[in-house]
N, C-alpha and C positions, 0 to 999 in steps of 0.2 A: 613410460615416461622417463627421460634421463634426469639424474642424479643434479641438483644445484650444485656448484659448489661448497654449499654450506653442509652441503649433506656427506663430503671427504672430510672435511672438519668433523662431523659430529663420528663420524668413525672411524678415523684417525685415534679423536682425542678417548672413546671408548679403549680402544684398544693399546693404549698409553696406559690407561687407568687398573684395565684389565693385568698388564705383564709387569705393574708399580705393587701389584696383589690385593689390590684394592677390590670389592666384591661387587657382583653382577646388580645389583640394585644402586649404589652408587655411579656406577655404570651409566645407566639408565638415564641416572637424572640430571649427570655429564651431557647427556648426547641429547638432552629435550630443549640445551641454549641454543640457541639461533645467531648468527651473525647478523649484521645489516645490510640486509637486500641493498642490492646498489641494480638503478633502474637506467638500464643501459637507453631510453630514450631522456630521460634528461642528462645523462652522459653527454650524447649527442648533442643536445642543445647548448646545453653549455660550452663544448669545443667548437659549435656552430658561433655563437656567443663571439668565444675567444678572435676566433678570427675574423670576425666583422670588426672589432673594438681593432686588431691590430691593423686592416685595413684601413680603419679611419684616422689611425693614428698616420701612416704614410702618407694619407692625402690631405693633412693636416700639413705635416710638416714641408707638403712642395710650396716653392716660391709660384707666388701668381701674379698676375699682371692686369692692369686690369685692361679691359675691351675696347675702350678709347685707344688706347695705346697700341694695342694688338691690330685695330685696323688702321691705324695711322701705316703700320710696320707693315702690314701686307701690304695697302695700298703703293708703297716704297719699293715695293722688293715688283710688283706686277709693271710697274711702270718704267723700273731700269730696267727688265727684261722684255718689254713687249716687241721690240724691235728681234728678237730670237723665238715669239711664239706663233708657231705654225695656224693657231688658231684663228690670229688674227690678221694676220699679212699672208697665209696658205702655202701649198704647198708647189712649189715648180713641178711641172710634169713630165723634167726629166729623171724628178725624186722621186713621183709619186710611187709608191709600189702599188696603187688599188686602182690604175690610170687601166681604163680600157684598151685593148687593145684594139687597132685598127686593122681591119683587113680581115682574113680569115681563110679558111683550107677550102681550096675547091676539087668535089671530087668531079671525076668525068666519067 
């Protein structure tokens, strides 16, 4: 099993105590503290957290419009262009690039 990091603390801080001439039993009961477990899935949720909260802070601060208004403005903008949309007036077929071709190869 690998070593926590609480476990380079605890013998680190032995071996500090050790070469301070501090004695082997003192030692001991240096290295039986524990630091605070840090639980790397609520880590994760909390930076999951963070950035949702700063997403909604973005989508907070855009200006909005509302939908009345929004299709007033499309209806506007569809209507000065339909005279330019293919889809409704189509396409000449001297434009068309998907126009069939007529005729064909005859072998003999």
């Amino acid at each position: 099993m690998d070593p926590c990091p609480s476990d380079s603390w605890r013998v680190s801080s032995q071996e500090k105590h050790l070469k301070e001439g501090g004695k082997q039993d003192e030692a001991v009961t240096v290295s039986k503290k524990r630091l605070p477990a840090v639980n790397m899935e609520e880590m994760a949720e909390k930076e999951r957290l963070r950035k949702e909260v700063a997403q909604l802070r973005r989508e907070a601060a855009l200006e909005r419009m509302k939908v009345s208004q929004c299709c007033e403005d499309l209806r506007e903008y569809v209507l000065q262009n339909a005279a330019n949309d293919p889809l409704l007036k189509g396409v000449p077929d001297d434009k068309n690039p998907y126009k069939e071709i007529k005729g064909g190869c005859v072998i003999s």
